[in-house]
N, C-alpha and C positions, 0 to 999 in steps of 0.2 A: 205789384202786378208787373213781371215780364211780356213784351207785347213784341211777335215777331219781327214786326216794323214800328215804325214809329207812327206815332196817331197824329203827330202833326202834318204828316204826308197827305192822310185822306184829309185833314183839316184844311189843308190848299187845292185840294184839288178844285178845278170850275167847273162848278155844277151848271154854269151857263150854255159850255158846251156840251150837255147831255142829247145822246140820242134820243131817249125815252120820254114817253108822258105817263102819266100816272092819272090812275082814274080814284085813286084813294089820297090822301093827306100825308100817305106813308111813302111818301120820296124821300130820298138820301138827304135832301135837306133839314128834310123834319125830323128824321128820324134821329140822325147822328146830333142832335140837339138832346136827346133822353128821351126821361118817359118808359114807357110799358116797355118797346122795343129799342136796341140800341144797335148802330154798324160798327163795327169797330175793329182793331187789330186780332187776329188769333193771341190769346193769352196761354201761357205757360199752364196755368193754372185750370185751364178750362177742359182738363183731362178729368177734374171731378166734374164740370158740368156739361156730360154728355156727349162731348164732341167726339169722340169714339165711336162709338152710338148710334151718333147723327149719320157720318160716314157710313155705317151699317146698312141705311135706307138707300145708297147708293150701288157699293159691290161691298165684295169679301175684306174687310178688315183686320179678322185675325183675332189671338189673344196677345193684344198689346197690353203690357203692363204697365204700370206708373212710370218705372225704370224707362221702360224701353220708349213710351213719347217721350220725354222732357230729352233723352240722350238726344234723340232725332227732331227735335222743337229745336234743342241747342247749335245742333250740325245747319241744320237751313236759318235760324239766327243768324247766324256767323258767318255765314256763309256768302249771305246778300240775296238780292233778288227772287224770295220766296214771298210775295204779298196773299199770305191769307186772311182774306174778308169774313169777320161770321157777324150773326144777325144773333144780338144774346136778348132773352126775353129775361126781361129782371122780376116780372112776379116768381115764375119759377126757378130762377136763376141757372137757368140752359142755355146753352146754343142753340139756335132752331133752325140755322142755315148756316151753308158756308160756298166758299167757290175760293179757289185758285190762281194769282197770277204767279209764273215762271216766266221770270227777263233773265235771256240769254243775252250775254254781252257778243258782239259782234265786229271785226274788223270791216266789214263791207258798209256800202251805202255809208260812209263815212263814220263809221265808229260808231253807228247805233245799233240799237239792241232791237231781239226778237222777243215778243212775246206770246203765251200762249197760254189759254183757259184752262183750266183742270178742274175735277171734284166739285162741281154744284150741284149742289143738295139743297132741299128744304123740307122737313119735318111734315112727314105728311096733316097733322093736327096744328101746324103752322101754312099748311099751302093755301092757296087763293089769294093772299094781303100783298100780293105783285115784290115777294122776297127775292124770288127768283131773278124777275127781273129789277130790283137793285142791286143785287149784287153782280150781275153782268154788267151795269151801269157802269158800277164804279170800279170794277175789274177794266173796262174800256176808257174810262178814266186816265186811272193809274198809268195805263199802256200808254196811252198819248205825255202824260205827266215825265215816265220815264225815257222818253225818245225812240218807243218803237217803231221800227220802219213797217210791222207787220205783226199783227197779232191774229192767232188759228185756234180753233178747238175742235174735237173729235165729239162727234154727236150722230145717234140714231137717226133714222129719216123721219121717227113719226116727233122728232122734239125741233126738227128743223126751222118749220115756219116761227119759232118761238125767237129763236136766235136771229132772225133775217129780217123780225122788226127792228132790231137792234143794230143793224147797218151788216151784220156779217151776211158773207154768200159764198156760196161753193163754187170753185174754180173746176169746172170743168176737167180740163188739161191736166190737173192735179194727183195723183193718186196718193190716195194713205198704204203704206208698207209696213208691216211691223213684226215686230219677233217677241211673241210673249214667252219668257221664263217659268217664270209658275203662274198659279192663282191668286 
């Protein structure tokens, strides 16, 4: 198994300083111990188990072929700083979640890094077991683990309150500007 990051990473992380409570047994602690559901690194591999797919219940993914993830698995491997988190369900052996960190290296604020959320999904016939919010958990996590000065993510107003238990909040002063290319 090829694993974007290393799983020793989230194995250090401290789950002591999580934002979150959980109203199920399925916090990050228990989880990434096995069992039914598992958190773990994005796998190479896990292009046959759905994770394509899963992105699908999110936006437009495209006809990505086998070829065309492992090239683009390979390039953000190598690359560094691409932490994808998924939630793989071992009865069916799927992905049934996933979410995004992007650490941008930085010279400011003394050599540390930006990070930022992307692609949280969870499988609609996996939603309610609070997936969402472990993997934002450990996405804010990570972020602290790798010395971000500031971690963002771009989110509709009606999923806001979701994010803003979890310590994030919207800056005012702020605005989001962007240039999309395609679809």
């Amino acid at each position: 198994m090829t694993d974007i990051f290393d799983q020793e990473i989230l194995d250090s992380l401290e789950w002591r300083k999580s934002r979150a409570t959980y109203r199920t047994d399925m916090s990050p602690t228990n989880i990434s111990r096995g069992g039914e559901y598992k958190v773990r690194p994005l796998q190479r591999e896990d292009y046959e188990r759905g994770y394509c797919q899963l992105l699908s219940h999110l936006t437009t993914v495209g006809d990505v072929t086998r070829d065309m993830f492992e090239e683009q698995f390979d390039k953000m491997r190598s690359g560094g700083g691409h932490y994808i988190v998924v939630v793989y369900h071992t009865a069916s052996d799927l992905v049934v979640g996933s979410a995004t960190l992007q650490v941008e290296h930085k010279i400011i604020h003394t050599v540390a890094n930006r990070g930022r959320i992307e692609d949280v999904v969870v499988h609609p016939e996996h939603q309610g077991r609070e997936f969402g919010k472990m993997l934002l958990d450990v996405c804010i996590l990570l972020a602290e683990s790798t010395r971000c000065y500031k971690l963002s993510l771009d989110c509709n107003e009606k999923v806001r309150g979701f994010y803003e238990k979890l310590g994030m909040n919207c800056k005012e002063d702020h605005r989001f500007m962007s240039i999309q290319f395609f679809n």
